[in-house]
LOPA-610955 format. One record per residue (C-alpha): residue number from 1; residue in one letter; x, y, z. Coordinates in steps of 0.001 Angstrom, whole numbers. Layout:
BEGIN
<rec><n>NUM</n><res>A</res><X>X</X><Y>Y</Y><Z>Z</Z></rec>
...
END
This chain:
BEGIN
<rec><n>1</n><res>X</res><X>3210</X><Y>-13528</Y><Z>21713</Z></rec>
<rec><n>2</n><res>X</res><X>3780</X><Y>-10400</Y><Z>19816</Z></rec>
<rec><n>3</n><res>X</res><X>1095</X><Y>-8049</Y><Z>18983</Z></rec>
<rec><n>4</n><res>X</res><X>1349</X><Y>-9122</Y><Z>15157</Z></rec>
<rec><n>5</n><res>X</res><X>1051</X><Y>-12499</Y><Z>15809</Z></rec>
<rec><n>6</n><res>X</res><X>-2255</X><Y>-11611</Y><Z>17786</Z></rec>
<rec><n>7</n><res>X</res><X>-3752</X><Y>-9859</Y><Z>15437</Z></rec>
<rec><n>8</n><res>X</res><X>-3257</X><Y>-12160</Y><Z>12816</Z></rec>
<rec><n>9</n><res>X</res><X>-4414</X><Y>-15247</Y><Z>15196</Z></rec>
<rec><n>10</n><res>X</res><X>-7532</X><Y>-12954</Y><Z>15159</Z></rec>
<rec><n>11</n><res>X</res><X>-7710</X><Y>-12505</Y><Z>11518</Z></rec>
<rec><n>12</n><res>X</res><X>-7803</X><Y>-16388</Y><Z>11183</Z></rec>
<rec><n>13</n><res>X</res><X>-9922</X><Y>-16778</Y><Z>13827</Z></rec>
<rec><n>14</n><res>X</res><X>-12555</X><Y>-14682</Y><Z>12295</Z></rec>
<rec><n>15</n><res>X</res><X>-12045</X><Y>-15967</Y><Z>8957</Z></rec>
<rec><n>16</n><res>X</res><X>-12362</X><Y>-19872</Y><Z>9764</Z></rec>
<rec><n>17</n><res>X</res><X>-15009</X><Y>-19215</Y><Z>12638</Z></rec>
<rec><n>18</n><res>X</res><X>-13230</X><Y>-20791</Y><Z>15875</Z></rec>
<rec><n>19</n><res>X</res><X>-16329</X><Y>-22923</Y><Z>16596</Z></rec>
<rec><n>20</n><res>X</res><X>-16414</X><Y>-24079</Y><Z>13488</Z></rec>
<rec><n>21</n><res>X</res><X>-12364</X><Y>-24854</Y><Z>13836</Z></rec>
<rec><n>22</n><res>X</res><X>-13083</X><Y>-26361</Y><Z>17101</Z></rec>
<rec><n>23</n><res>X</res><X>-16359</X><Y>-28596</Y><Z>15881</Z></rec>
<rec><n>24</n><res>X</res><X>-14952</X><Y>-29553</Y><Z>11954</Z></rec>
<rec><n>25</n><res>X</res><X>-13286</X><Y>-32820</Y><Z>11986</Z></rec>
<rec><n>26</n><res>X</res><X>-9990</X><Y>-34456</Y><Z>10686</Z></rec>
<rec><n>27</n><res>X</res><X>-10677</X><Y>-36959</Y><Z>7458</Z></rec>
<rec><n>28</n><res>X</res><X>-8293</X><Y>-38307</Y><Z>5634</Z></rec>
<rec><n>29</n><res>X</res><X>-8235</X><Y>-37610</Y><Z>1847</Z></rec>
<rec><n>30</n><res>X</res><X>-6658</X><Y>-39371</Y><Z>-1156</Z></rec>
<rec><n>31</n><res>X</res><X>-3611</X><Y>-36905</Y><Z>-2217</Z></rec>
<rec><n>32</n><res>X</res><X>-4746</X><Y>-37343</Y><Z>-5583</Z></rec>
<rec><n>33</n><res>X</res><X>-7685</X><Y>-36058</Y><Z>-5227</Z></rec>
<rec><n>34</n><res>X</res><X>-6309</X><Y>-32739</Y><Z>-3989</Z></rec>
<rec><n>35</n><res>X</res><X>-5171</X><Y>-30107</Y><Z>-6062</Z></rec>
<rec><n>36</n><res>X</res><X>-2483</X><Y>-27326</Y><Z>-5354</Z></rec>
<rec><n>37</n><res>X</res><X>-4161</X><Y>-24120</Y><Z>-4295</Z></rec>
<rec><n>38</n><res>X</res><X>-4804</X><Y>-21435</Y><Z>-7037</Z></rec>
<rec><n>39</n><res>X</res><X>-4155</X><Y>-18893</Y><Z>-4144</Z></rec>
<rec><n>40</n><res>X</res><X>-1193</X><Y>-20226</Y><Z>-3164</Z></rec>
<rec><n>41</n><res>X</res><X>666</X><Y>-16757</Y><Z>-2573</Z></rec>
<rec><n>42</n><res>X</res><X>4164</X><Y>-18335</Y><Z>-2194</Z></rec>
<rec><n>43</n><res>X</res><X>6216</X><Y>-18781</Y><Z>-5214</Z></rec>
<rec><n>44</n><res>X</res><X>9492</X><Y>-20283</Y><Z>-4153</Z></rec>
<rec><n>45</n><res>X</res><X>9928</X><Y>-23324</Y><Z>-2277</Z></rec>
<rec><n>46</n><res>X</res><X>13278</X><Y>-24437</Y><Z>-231</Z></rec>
<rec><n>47</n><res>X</res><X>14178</X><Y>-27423</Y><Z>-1651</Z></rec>
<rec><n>48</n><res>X</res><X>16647</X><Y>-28338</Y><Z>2092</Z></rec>
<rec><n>49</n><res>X</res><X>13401</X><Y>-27018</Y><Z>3419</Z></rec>
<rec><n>50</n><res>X</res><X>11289</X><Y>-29190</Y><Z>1920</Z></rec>
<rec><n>51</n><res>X</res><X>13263</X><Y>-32319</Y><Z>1871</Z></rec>
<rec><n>52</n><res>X</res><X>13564</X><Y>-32001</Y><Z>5479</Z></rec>
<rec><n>53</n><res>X</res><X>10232</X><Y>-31843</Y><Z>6225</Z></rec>
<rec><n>54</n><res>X</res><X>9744</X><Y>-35203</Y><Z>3677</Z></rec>
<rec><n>55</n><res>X</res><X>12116</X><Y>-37276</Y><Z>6061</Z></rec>
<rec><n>56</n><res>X</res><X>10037</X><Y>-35870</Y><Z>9377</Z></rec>
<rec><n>57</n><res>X</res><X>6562</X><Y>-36970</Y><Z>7483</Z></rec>
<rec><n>58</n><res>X</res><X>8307</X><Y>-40645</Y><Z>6781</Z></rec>
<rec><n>59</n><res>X</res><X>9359</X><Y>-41142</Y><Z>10502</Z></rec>
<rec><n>60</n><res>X</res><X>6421</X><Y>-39382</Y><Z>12111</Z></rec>
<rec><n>61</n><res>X</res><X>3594</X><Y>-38655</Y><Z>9783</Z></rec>
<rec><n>62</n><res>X</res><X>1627</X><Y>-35606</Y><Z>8936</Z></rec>
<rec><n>63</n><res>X</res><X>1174</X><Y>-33778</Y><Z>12297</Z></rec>
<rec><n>64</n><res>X</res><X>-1013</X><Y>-30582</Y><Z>11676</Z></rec>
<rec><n>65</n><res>X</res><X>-3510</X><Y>-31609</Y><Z>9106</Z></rec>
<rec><n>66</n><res>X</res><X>-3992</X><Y>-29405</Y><Z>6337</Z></rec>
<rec><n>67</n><res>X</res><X>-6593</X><Y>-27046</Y><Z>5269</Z></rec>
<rec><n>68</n><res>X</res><X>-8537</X><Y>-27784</Y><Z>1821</Z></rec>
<rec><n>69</n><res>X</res><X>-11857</X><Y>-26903</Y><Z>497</Z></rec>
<rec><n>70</n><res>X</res><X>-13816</X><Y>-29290</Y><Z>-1834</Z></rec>
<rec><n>71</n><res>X</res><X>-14595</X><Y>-28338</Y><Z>-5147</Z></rec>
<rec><n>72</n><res>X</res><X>-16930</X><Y>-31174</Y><Z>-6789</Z></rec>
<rec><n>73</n><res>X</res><X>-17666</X><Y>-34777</Y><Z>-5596</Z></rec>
<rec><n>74</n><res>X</res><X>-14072</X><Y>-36229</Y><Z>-4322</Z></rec>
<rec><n>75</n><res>X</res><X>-12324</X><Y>-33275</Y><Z>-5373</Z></rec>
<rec><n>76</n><res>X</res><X>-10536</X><Y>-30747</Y><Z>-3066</Z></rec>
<rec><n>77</n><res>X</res><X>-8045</X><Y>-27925</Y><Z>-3402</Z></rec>
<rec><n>78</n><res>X</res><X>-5458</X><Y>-26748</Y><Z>-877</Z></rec>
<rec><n>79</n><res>X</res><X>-6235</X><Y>-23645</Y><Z>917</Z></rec>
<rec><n>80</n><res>X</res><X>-3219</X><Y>-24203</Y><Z>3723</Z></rec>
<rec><n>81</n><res>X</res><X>-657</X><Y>-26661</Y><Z>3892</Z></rec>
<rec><n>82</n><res>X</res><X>1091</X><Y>-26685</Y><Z>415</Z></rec>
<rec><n>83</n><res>X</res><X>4659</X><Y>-27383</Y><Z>1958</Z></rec>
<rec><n>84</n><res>X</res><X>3238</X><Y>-30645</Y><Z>4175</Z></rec>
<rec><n>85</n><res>X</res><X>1033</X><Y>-31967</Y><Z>460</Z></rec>
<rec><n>86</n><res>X</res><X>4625</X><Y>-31655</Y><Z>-1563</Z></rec>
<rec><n>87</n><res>X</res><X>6437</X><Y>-33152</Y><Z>1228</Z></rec>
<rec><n>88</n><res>X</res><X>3434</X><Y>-35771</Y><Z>1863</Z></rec>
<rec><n>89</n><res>X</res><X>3669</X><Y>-36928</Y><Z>-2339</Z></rec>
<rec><n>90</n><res>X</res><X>7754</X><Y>-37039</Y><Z>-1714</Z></rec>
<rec><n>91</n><res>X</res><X>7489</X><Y>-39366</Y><Z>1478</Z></rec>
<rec><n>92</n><res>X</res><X>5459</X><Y>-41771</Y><Z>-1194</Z></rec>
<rec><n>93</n><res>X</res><X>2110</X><Y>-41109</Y><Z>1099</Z></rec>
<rec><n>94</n><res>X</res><X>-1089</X><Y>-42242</Y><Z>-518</Z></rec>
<rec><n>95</n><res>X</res><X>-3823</X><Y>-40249</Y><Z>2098</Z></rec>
<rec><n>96</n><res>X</res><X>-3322</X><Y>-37036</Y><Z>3824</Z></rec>
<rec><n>97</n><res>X</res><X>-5340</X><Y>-35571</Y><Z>7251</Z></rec>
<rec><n>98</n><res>X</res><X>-7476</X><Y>-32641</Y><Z>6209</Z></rec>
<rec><n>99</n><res>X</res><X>-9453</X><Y>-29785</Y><Z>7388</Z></rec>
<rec><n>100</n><res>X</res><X>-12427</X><Y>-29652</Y><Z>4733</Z></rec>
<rec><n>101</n><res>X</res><X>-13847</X><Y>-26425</Y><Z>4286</Z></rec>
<rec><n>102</n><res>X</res><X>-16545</X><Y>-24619</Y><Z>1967</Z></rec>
<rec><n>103</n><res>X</res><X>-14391</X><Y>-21639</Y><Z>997</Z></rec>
<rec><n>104</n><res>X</res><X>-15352</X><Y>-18805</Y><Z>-1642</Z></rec>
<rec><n>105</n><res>X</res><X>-12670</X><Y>-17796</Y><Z>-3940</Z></rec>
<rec><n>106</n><res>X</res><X>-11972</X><Y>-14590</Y><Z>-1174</Z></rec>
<rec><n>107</n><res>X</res><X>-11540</X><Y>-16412</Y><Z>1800</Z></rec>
<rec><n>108</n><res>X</res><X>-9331</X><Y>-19139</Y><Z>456</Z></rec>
<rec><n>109</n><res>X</res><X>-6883</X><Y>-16349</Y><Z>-860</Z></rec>
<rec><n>110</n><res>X</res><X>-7088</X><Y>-14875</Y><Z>2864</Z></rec>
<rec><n>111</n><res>X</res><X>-6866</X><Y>-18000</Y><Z>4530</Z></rec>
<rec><n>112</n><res>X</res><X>-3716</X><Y>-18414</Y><Z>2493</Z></rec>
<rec><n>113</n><res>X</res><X>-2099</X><Y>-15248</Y><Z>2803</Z></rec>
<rec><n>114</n><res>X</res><X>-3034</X><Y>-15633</Y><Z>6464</Z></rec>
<rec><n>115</n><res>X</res><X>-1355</X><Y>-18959</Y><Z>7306</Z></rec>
<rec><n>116</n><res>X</res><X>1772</X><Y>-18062</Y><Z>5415</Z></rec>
<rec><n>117</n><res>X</res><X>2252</X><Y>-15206</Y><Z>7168</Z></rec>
<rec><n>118</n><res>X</res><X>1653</X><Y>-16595</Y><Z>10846</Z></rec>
<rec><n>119</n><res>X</res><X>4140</X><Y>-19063</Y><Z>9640</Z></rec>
<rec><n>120</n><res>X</res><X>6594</X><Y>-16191</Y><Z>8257</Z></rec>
<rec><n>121</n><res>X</res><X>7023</X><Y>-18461</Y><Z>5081</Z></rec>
<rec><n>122</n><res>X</res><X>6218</X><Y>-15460</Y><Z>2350</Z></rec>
<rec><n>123</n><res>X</res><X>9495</X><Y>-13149</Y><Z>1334</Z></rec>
<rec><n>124</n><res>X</res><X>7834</X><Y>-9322</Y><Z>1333</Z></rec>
<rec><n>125</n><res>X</res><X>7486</X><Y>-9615</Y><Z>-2538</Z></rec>
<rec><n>126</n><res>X</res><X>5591</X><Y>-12773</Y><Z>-2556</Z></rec>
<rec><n>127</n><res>X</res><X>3504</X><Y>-11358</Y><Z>525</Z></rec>
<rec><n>128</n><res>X</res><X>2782</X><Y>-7638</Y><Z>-1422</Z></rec>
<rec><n>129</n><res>X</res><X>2137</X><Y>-10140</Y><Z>-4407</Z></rec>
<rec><n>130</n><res>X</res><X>-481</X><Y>-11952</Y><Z>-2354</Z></rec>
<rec><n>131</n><res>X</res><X>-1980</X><Y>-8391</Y><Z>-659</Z></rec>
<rec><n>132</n><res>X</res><X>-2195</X><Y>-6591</Y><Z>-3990</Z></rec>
<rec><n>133</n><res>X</res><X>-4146</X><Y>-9915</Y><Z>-5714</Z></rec>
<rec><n>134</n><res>X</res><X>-6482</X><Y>-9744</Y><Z>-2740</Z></rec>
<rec><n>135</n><res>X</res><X>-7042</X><Y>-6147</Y><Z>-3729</Z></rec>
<rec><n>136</n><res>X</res><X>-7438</X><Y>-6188</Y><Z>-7709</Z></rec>
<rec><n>137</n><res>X</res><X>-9510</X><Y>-9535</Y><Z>-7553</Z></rec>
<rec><n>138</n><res>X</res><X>-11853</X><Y>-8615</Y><Z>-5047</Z></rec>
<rec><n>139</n><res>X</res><X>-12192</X><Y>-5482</Y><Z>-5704</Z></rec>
<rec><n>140</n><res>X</res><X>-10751</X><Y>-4528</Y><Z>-1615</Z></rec>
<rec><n>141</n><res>X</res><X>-9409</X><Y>-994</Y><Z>-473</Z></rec>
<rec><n>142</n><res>X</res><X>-6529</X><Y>-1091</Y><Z>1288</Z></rec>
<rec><n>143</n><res>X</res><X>-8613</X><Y>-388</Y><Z>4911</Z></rec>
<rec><n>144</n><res>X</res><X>-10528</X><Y>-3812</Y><Z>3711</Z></rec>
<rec><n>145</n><res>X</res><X>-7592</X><Y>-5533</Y><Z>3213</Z></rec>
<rec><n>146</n><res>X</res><X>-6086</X><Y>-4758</Y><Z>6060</Z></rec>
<rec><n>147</n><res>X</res><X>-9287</X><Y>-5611</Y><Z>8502</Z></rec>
<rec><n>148</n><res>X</res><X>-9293</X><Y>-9130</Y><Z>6323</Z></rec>
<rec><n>149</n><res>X</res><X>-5820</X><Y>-10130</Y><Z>7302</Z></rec>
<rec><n>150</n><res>X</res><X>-5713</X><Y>-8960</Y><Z>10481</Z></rec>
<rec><n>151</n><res>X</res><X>-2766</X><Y>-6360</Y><Z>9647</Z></rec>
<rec><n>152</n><res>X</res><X>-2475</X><Y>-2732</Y><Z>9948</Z></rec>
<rec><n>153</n><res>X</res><X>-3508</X><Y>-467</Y><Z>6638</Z></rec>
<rec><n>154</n><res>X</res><X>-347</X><Y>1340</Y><Z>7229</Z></rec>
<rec><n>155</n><res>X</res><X>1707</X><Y>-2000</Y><Z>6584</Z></rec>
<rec><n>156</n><res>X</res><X>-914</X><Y>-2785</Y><Z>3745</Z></rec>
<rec><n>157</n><res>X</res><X>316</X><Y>790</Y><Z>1859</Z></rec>
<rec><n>158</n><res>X</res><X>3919</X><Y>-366</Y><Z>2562</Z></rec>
<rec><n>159</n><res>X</res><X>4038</X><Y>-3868</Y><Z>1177</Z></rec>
<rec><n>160</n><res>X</res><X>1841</X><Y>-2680</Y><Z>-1879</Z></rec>
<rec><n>161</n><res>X</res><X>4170</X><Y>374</Y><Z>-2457</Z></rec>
<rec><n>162</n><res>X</res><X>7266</X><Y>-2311</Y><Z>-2837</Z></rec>
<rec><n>163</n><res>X</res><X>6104</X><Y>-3656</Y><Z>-6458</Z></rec>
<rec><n>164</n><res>X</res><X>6645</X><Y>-92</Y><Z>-8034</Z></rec>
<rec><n>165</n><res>X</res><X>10515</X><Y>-1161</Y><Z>-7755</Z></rec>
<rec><n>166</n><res>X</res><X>12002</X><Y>-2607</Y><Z>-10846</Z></rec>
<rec><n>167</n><res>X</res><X>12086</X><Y>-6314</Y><Z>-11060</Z></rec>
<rec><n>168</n><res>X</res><X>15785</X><Y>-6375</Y><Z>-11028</Z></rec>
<rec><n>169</n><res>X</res><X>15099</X><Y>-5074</Y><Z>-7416</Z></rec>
<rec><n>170</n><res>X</res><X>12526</X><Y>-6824</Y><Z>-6432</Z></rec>
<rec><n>171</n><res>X</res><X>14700</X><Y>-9912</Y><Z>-7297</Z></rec>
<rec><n>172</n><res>X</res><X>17077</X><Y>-9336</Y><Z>-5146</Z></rec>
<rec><n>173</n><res>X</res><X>14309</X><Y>-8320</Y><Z>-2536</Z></rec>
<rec><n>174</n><res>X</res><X>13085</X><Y>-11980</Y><Z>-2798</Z></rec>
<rec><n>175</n><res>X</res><X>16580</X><Y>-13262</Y><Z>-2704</Z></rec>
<rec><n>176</n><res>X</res><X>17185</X><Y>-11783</Y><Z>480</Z></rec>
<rec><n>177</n><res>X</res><X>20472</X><Y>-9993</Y><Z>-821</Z></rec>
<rec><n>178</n><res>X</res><X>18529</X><Y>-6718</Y><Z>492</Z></rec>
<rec><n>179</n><res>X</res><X>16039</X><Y>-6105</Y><Z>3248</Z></rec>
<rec><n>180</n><res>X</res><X>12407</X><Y>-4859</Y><Z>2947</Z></rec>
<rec><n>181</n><res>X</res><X>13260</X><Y>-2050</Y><Z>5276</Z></rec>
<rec><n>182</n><res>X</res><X>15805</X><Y>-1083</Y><Z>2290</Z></rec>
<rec><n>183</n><res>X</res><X>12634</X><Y>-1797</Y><Z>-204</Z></rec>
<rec><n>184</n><res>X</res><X>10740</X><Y>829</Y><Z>1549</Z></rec>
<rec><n>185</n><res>X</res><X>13248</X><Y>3381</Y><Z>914</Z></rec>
<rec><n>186</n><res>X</res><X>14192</X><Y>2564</Y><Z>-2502</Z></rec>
<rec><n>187</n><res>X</res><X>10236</X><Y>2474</Y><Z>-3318</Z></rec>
<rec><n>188</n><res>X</res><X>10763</X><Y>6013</Y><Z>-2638</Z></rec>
<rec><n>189</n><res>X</res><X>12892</X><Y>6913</Y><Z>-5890</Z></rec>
<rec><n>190</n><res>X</res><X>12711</X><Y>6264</Y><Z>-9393</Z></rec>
<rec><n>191</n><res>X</res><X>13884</X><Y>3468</Y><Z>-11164</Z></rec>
<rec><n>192</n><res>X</res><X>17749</X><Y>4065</Y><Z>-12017</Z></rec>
<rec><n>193</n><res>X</res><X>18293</X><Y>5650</Y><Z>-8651</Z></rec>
<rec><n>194</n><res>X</res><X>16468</X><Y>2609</Y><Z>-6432</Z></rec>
<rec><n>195</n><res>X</res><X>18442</X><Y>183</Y><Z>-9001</Z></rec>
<rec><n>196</n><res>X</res><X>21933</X><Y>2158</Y><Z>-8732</Z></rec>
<rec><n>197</n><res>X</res><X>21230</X><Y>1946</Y><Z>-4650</Z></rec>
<rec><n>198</n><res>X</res><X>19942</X><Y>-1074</Y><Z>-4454</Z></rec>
<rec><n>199</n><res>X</res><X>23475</X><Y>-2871</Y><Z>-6261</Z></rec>
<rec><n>200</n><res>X</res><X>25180</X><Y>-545</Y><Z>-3656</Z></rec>
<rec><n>201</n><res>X</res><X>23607</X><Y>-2016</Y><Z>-698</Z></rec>
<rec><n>202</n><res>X</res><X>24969</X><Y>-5192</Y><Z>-1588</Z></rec>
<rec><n>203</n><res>X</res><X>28321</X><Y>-3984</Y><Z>-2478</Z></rec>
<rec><n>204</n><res>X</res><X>29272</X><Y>-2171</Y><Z>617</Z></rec>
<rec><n>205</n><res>X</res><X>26788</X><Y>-4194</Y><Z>2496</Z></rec>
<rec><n>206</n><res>X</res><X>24693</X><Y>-1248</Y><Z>3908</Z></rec>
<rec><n>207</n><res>X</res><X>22361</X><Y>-1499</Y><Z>6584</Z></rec>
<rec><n>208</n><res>X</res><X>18753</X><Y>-242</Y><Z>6318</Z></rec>
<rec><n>209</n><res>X</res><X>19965</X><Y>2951</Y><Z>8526</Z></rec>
<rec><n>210</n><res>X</res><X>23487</X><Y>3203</Y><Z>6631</Z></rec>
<rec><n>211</n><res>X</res><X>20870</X><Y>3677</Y><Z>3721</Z></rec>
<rec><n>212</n><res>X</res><X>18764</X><Y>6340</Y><Z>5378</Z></rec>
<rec><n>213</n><res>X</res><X>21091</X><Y>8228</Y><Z>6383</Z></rec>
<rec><n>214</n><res>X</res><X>22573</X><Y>8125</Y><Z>2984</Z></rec>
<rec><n>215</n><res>X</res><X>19652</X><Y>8870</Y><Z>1163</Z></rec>
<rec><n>216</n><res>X</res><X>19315</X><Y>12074</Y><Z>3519</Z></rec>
<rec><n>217</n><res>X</res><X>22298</X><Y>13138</Y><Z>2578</Z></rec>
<rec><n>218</n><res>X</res><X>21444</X><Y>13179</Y><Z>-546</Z></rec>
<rec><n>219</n><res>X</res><X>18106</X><Y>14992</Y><Z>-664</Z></rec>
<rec><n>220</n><res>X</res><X>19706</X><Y>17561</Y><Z>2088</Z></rec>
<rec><n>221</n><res>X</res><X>22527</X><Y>18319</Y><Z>-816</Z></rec>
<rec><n>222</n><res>X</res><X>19779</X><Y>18209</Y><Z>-3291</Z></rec>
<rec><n>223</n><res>X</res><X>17716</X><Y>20535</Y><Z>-1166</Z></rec>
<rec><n>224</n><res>X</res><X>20697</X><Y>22907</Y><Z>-890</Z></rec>
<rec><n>225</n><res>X</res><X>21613</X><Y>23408</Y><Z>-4176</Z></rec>
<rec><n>226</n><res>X</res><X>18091</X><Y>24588</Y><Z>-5243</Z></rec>
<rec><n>227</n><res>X</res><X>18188</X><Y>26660</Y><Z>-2511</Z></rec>
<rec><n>228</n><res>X</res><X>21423</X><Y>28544</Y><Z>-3427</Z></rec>
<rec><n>229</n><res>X</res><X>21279</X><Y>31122</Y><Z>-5809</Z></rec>
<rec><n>230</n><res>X</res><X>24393</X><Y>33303</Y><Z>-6717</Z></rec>
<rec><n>231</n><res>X</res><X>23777</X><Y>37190</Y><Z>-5809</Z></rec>
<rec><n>232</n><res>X</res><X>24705</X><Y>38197</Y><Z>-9785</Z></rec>
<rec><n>233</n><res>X</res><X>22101</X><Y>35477</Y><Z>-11138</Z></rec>
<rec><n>234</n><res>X</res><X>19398</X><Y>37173</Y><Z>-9316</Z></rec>
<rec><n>235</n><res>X</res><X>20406</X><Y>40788</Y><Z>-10111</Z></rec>
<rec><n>236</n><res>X</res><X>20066</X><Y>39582</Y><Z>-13682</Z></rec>
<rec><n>237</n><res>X</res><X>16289</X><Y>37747</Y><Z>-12943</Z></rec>
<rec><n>238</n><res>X</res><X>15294</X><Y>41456</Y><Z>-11773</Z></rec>
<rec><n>239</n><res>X</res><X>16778</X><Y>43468</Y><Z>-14465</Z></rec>
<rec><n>240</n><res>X</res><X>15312</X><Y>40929</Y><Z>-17318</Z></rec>
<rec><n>241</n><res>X</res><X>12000</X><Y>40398</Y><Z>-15227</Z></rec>
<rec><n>242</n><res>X</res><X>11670</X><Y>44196</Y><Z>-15515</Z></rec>
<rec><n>243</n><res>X</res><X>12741</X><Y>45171</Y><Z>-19418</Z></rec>
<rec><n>244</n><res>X</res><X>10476</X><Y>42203</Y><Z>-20365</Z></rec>
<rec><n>245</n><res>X</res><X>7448</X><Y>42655</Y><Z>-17827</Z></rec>
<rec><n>246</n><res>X</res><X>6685</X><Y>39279</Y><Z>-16904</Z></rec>
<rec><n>247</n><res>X</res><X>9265</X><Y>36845</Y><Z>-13614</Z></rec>
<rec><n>248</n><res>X</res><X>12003</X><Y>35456</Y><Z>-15100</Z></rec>
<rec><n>249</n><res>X</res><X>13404</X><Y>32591</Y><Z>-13539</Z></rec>
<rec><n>250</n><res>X</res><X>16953</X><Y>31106</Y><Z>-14762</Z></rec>
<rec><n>251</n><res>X</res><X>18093</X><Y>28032</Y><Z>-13563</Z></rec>
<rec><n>252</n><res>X</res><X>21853</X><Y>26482</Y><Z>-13759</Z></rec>
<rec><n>253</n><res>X</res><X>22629</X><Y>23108</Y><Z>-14038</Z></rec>
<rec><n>254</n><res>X</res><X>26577</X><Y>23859</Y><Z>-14237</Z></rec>
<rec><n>255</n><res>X</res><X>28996</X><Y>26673</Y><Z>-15761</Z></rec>
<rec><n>256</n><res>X</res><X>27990</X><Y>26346</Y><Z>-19058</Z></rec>
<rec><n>257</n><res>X</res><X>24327</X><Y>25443</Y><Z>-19050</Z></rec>
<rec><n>258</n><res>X</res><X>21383</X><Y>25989</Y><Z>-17505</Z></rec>
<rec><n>259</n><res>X</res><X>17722</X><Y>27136</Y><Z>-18456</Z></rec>
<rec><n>260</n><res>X</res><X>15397</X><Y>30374</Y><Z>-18557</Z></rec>
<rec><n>261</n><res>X</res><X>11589</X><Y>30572</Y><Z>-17562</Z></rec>
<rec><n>262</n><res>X</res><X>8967</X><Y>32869</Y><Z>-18122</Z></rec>
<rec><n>263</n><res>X</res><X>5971</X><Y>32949</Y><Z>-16138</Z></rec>
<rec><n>264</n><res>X</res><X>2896</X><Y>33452</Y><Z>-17529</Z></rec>
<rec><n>265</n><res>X</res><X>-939</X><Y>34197</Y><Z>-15452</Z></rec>
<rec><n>266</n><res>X</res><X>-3162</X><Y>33770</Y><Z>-18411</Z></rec>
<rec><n>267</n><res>X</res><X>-3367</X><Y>33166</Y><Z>-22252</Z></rec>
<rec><n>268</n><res>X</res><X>-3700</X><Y>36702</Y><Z>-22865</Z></rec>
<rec><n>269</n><res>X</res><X>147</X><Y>37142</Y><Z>-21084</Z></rec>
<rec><n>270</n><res>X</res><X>851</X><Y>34134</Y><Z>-23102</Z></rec>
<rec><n>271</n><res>X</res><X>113</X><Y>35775</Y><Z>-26245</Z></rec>
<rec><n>272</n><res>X</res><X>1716</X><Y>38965</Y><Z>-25066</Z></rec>
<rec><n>273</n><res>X</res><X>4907</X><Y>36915</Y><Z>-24249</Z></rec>
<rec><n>274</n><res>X</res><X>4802</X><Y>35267</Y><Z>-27670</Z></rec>
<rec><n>275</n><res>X</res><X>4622</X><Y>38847</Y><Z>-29453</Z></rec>
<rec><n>276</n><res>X</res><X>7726</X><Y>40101</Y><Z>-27538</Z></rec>
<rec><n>277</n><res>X</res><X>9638</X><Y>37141</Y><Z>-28674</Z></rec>
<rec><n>278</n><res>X</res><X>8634</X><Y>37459</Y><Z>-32232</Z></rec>
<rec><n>279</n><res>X</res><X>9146</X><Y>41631</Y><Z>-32344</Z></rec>
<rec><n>280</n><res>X</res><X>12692</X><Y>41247</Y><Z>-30957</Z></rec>
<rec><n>281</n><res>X</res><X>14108</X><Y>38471</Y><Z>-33244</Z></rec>
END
């Protein structure tokens, strides 16, 4: 077992209490009387997916039962197990085998985030989706999130750093037509670049280190452009630096344009600048 999957077995652990896992027993509930699960973090279910999973439930039944919490007198709500309820009302089942729990609004968003992800059913947008609701609703830092679901913070910051991309992006994130490893670098750059890059990826088909090493390229030509100065341009900063008395700093962004800056160390210098200008035109 990895050390992810560890952790997060710890997470769950801790959140359902394992003696209370090992001591609460299996009843079987009316499936009307359950409703889907408000903290249901995953948006998109595979229909193949799901209609496979009907045809096991007809031949074989419900193995794992699934997790609810009651809300009122014979009412319940789904904290884990959405996929095997759907699949459970397809296969024409009247009862289902539950887990019945007393959750708070927290923990049933945990215990939800938690089971999809041991099951590695969330996409990294739904999953960031699910972290960041944990966060804003509860009012949890990232260092509480990540003790609550059993993952590191540093993985926390990552997944949450994904939904700055634009939704165009993040579409194709949850679409699997890019990777989350190419997420994390695109989360990196502004909107039109991480868009123009991310339509690239799928293009050429680039690989999460064809990207890197692209995107370094980039910011080392970037890097060296700023860097170069041409020996005239700065003989001209000096001589203009000196007849006015304050840095100037000009600034091409080709042959024919560019821009000119004046550095200033108080208002007073301000004002002094602003009189110079005025006298001279």
């Amino acid at each position: 077992m990895s050390e992810d999957k560890k952790t997060l077995n710890r997470g769950l652990e801790a959140l359902l209490g394992q003696t209370a896992q090992n001591q609460r027993s299996v009843k079987e509930v009316e499936i009307d009387k359950i409703k889907p699960g408000r903290f249901q973090p995953r948006s998109n279910f595979d229909n193949e997916k799901l209609l496979e999973l009907t045809n096991s439930i007809k031949n074989q039944g419900v193995l794992s039962p699934i997790l609810v919490r009651e809300l009122g007198l014979n009412e319940f709500e789904v904290i884990a197990g959405e996929r095997r309820l759907r699949a459970s009302k397809m296969a024409k089942l009247k009862t289902i085998p539950c887990l019945v729990d007393q959750k708070q609004d927290q923990d049933a968003l945990i215990s939800a985030l938690i089971e999809n992800l041991q099951r590695e059913d969330l996409n990294p947008v739904e999953e960031a989706k699910g972290l960041d609701r944990l966060k804003r609703e509860f009012g949890l830092t990232q260092d509480e999130v990540a003790t609550s679901t059993g993952k590191a913070r540093s993985t926390i910051a990552n997944s949450l750093r994904i939904l700055s991309l634009p939704n165009v992006v993040l579409d194709m994130l949850s679409k699997g037509q890019i990777e989350k490893g190419h997420a994390k670098l695109l989360a990196a750059m502004d909107s039109i670049e991480s868009e123009k890059l991310a339509k690239k990826i799928i293009k050429e088909n680039l690989s999460v280190k064809d990207l890197n090493s692209l995107t370094t390229r980039k910011s080392t030509s970037r890097s060296n452009k700023t860097k170069v100065k041409d020996s005239d341009l700065i003989n001209v900063e000096i001589e203009m630096s000196e007849s006015f008395g304050h840095k100037i700093e000009i600034e091409t962004k080709n042959k024919k344009s560019g821009k000119v800056s004046i550095s200033y160390m108080s208002l007073d210098e301000l004002d002094n600048i602003i009189t110079k200008i005025k006298n001279k035109q």
